[in-house]
Backbone as a printed PyTorch tensor [residue, N CA C, xyz], in Angstrom:
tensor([[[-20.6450,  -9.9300, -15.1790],
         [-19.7440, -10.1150, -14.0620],
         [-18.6210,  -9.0720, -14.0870]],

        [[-17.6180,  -8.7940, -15.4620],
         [-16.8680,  -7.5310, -15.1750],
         [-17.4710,  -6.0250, -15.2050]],

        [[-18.5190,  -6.3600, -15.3850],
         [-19.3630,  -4.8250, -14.7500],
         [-19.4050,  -4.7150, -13.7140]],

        [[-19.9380,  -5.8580, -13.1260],
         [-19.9310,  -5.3610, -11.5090],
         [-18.3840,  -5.1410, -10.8710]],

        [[-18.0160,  -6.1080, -11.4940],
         [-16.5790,  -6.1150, -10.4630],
         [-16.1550,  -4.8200, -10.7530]],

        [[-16.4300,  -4.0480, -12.0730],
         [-15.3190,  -2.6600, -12.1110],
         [-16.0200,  -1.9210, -11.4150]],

        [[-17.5710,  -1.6980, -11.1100],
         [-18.0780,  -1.1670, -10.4870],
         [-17.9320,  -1.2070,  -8.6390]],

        [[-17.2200,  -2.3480,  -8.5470],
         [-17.1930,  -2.6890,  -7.2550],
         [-15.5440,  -2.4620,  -7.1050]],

        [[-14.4140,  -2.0350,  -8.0100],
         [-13.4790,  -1.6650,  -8.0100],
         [-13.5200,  -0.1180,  -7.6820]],

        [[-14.2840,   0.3130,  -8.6810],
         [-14.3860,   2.0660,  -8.6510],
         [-15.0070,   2.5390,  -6.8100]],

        [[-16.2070,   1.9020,  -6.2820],
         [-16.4580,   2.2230,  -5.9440],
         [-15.2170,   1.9130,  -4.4230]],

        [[-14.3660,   1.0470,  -4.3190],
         [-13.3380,   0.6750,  -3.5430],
         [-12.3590,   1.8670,  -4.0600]],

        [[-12.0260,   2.3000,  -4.4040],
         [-11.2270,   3.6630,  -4.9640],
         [-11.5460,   4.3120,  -5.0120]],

        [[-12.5870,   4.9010,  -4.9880],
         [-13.4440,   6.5610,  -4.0070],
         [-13.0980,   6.1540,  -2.8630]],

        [[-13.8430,   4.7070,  -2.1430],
         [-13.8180,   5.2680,  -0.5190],
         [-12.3770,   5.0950,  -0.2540]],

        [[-11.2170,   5.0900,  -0.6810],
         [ -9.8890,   5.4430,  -0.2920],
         [ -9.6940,   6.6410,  -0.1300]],

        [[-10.3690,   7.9430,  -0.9610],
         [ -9.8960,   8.9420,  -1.0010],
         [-11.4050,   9.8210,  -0.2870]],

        [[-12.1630,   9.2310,  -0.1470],
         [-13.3380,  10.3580,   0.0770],
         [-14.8050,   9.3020,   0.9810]],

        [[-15.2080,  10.1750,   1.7740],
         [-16.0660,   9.8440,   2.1360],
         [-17.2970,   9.2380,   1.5540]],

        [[-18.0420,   8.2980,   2.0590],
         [-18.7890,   7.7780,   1.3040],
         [-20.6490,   8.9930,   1.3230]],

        [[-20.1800,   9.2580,   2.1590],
         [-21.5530,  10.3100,   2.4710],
         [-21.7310,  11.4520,   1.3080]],

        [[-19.8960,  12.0470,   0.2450],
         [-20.5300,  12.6210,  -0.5210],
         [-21.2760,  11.8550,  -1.9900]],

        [[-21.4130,  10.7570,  -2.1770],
         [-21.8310,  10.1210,  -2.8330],
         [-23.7170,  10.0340,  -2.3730]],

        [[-24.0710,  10.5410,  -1.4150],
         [-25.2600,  10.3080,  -1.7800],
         [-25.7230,  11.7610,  -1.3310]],

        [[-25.3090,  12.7470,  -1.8950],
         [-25.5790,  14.1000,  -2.5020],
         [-25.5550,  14.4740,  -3.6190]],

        [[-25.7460,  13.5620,  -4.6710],
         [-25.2480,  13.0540,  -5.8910],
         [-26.5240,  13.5740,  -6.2490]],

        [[-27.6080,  13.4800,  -5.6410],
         [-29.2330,  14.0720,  -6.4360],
         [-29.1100,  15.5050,  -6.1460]],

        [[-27.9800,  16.1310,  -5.0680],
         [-28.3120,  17.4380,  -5.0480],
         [-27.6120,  17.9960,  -5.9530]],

        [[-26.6830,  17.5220,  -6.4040],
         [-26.1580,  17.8170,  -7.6480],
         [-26.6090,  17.8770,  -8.9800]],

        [[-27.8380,  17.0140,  -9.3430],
         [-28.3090,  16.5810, -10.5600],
         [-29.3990,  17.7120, -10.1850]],

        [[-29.7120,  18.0410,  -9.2870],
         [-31.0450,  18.7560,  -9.0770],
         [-30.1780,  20.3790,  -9.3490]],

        [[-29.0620,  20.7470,  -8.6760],
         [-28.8220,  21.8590,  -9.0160],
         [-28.2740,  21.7220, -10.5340]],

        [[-28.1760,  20.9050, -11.6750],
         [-27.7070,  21.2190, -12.0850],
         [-29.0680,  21.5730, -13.2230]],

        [[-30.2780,  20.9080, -13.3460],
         [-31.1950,  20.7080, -13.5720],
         [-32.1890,  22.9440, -13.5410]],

        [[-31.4990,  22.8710, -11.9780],
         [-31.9320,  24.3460, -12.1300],
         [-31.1950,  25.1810, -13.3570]],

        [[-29.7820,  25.0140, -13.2690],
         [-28.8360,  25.6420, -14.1570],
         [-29.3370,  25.6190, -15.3680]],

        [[-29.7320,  24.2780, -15.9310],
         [-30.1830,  24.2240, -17.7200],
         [-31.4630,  24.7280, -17.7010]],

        [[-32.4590,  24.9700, -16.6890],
         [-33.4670,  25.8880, -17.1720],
         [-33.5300,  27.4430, -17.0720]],

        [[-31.9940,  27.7480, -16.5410],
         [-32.0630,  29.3380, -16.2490],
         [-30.8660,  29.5780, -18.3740]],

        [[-30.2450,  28.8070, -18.2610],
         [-28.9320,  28.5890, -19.9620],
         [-29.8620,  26.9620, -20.5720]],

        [[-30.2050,  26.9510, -21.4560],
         [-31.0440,  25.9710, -22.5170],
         [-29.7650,  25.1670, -22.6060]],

        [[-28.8280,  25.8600, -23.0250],
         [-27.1870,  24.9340, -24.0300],
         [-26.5100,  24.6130, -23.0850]],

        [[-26.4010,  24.9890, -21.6160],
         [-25.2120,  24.4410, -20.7700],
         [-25.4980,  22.8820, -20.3140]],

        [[-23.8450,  22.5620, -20.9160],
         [-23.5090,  21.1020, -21.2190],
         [-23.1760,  20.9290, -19.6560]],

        [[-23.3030,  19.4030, -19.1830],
         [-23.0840,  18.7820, -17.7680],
         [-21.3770,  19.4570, -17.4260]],

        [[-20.7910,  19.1330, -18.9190],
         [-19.5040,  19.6040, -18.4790],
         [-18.5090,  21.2080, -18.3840]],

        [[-19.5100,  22.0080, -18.9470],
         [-19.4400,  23.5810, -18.2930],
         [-19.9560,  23.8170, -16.8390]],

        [[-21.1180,  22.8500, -16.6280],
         [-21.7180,  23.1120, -15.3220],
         [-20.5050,  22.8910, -14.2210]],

        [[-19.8700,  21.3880, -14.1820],
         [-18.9630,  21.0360, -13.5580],
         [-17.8780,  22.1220, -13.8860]],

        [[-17.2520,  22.5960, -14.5820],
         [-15.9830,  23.3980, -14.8640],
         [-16.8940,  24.8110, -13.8620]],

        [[-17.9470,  25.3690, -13.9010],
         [-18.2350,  26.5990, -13.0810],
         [-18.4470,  26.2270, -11.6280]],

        [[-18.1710,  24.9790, -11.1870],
         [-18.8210,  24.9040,  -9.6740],
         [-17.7260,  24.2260,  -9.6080]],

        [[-16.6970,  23.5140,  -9.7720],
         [-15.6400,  23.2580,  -9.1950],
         [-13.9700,  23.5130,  -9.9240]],

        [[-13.8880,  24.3880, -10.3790],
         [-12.7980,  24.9370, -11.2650],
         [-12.7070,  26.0180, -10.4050]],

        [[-13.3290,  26.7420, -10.6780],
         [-13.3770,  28.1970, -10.1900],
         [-12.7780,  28.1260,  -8.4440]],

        [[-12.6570,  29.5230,  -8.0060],
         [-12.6430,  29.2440,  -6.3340],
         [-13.7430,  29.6270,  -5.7130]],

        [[-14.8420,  29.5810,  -6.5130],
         [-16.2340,  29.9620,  -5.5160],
         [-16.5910,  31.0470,  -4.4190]],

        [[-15.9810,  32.1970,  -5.2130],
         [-15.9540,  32.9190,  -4.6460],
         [-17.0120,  33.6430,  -5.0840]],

        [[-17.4440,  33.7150,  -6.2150],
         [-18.5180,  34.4190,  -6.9020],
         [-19.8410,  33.5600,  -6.7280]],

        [[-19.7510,  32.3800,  -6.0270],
         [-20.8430,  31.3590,  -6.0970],
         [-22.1830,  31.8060,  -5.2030]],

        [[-23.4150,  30.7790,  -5.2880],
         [-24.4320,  31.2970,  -4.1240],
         [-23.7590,  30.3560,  -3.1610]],

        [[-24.4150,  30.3050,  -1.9760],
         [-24.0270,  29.8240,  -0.4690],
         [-24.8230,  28.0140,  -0.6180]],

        [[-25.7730,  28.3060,  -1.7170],
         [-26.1020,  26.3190,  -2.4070],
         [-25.5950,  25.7700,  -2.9170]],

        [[-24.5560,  26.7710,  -3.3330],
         [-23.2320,  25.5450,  -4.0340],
         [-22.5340,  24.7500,  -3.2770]],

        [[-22.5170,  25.4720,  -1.5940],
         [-21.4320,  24.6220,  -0.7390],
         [-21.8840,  23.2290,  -0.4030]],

        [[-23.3500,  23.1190,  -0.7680],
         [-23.7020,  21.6720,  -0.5550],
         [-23.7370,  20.2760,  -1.7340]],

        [[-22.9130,  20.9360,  -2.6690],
         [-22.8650,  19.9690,  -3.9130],
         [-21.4470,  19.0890,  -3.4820]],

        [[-22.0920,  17.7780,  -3.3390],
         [-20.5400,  16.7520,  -3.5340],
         [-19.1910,  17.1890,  -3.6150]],

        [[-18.4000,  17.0580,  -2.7920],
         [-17.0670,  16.9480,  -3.0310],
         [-16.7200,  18.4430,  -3.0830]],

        [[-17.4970,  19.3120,  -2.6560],
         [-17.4070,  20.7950,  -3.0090],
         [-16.5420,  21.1060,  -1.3140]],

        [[-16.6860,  20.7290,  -0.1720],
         [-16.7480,  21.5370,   0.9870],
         [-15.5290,  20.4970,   1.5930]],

        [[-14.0690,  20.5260,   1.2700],
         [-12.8860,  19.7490,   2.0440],
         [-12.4430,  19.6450,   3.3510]],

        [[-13.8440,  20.0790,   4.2460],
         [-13.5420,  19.9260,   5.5360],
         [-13.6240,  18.3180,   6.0220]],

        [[-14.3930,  17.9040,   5.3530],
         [-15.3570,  16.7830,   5.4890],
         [-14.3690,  15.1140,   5.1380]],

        [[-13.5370,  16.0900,   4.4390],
         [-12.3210,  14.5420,   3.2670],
         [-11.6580,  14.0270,   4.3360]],

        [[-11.0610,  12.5480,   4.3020],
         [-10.3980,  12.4540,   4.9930],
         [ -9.2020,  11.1890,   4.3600]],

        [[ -7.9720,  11.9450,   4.1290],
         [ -7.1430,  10.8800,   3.8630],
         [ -6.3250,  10.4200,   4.3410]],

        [[ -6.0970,   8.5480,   3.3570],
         [ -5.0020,   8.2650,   4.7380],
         [ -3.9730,   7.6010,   3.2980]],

        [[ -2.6180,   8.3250,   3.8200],
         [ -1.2580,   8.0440,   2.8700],
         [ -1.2520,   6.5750,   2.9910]],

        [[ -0.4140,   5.6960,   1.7110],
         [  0.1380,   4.7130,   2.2340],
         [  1.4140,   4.9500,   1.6910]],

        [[  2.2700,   4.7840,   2.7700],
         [  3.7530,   5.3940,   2.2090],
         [  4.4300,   3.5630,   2.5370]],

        [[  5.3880,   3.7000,   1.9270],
         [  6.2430,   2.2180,   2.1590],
         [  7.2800,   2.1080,   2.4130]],

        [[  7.7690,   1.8730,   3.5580],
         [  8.8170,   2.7210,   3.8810],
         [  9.8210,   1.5210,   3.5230]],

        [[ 11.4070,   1.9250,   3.4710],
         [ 12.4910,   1.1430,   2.9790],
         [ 12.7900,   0.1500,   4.0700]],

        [[ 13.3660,  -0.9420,   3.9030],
         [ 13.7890,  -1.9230,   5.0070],
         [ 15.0530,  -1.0380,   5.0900]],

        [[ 15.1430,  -1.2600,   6.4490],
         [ 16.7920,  -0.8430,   6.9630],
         [ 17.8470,  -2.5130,   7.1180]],

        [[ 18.7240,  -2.2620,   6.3050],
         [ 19.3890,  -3.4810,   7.3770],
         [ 19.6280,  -3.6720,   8.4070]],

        [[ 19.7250,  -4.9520,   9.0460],
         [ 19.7050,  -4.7940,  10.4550],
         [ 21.2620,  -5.8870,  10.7880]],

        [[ 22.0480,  -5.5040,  11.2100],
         [ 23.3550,  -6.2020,  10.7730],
         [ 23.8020,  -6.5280,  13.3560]],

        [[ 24.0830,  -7.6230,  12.8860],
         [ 24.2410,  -8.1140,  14.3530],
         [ 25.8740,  -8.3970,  14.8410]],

        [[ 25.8600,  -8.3290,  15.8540],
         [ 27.0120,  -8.2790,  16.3140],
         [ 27.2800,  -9.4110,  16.6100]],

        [[ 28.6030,  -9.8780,  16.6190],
         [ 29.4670, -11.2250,  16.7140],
         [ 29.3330, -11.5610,  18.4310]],

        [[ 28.8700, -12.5840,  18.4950],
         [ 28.7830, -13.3800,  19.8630],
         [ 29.9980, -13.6470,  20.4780]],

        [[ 30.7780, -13.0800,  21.3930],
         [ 31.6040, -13.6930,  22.0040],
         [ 31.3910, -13.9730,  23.3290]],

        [[ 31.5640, -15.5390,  23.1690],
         [ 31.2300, -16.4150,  24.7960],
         [ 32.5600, -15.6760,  26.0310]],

        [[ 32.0000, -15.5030,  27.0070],
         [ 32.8590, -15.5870,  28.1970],
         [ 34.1680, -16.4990,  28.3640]],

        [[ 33.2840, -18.1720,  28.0620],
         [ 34.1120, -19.4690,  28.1230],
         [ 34.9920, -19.5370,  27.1880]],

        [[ 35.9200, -20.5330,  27.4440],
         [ 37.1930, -20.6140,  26.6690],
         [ 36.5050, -22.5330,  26.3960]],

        [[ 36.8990, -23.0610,  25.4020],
         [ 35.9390, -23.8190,  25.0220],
         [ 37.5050, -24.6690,  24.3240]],

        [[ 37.3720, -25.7850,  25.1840],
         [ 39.1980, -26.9210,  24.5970],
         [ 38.5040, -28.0520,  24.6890]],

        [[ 38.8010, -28.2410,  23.2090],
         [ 38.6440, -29.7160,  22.8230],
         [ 39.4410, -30.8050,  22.8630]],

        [[ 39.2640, -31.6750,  23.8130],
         [ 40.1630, -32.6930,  24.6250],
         [ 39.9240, -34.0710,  22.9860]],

        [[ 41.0080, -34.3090,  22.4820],
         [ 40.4370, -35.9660,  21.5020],
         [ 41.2710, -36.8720,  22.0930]],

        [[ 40.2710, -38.0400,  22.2960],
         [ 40.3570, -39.4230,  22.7560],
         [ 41.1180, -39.9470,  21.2250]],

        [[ 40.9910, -39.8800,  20.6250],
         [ 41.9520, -40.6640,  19.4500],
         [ 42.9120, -40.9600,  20.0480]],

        [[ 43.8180, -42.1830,  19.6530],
         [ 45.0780, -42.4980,  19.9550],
         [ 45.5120, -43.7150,  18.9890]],

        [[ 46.7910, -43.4910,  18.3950],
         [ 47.2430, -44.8290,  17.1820],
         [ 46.8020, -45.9110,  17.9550]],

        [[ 47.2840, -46.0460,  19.0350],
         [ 47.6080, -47.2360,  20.0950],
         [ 46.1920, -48.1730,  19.6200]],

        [[ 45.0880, -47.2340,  19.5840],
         [ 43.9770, -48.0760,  19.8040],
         [ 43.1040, -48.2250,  18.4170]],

        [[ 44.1180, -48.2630,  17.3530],
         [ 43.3760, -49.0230,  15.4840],
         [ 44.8700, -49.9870,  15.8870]],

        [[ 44.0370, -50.9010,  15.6010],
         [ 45.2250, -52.4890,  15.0980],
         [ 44.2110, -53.2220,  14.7520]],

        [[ 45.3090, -53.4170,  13.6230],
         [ 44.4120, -54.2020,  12.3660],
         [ 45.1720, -54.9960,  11.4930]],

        [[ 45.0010, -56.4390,  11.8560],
         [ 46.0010, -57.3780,  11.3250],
         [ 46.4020, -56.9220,   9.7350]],

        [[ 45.1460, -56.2530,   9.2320],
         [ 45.8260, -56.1060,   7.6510],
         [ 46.6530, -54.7920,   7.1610]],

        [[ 46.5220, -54.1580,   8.6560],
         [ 47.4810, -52.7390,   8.2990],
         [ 48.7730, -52.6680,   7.1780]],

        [[ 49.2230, -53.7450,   7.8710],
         [ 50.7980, -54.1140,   6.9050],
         [ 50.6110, -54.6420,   4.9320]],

        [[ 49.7020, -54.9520,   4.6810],
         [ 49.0020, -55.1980,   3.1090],
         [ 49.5610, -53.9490,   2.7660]],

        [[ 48.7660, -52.6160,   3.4770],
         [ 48.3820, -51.9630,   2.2540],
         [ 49.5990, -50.5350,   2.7890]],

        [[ 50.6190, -50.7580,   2.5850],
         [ 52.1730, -50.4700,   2.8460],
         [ 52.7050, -50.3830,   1.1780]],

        [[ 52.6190, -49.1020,   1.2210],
         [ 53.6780, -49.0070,   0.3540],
         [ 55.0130, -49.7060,   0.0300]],

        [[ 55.6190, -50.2520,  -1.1010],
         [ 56.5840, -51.1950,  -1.0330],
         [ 57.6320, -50.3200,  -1.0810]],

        [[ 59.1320, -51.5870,  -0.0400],
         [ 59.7540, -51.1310,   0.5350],
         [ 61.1790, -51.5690,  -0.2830]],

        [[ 62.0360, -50.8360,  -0.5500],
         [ 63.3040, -50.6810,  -1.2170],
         [ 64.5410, -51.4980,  -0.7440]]])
């Protein structure tokens, strides 16, 4: 199960950066490279790679341009940039209306036979 999944990770992280089409030029690669070790007996996979994509291919044949990942017309990327929140700060509401609060309270209207109890005592 974590084989596949890393395999199914990796392969989600190429197609972020690269087309999935150079992945199945992948035999033209093994095939040119296949020519290479029968023209040099000792050249290792990883000299082959260092002469076909290190270099600027300028000295190359015109069959190299079809090896994977070789020809950057074809790439296509997309940034993910993250951009900063801005604050966003609001302005104070002021109503038109003038807004008066009328209170109905009035002493007149608490009477309460026991008001007089709780009176501080008197000198």
């Amino acid at each position: 199960m974590k084989r596949f999944l890393a395999i199914g990770f990796l392969l989600l992280y190429a197609n972020s950066f690269t087309e999935m089409h150079e992945f199945l030029r992948l035999p033209v690669l093994y095939a040119h490279f296949e020519e290479h070790k029968q023209l040099v007996n000792d050249l290792t996979l990883w000299e082959f790679l260092t002469l076909h994509y290190q270099s600027d291919g300028a000295n190359h044949d015109p069959e190299d341009s079809r090896l994977p990942f070789k020809d950057p017309r074809h790439s296509f990327t997309v940034p993910a940039v993250a951009l900063p929140f801005q604050r966003i700060t609001l302005a104070d509401f002021v109503s038109p209306f003038v807004v008066i609060h009328y209170s109905t309270y009035s002493e007149a209207f608490v009477s309460s036979p026991l008001k007089d109890i709780f009176q501080p005592p008197r000198a």
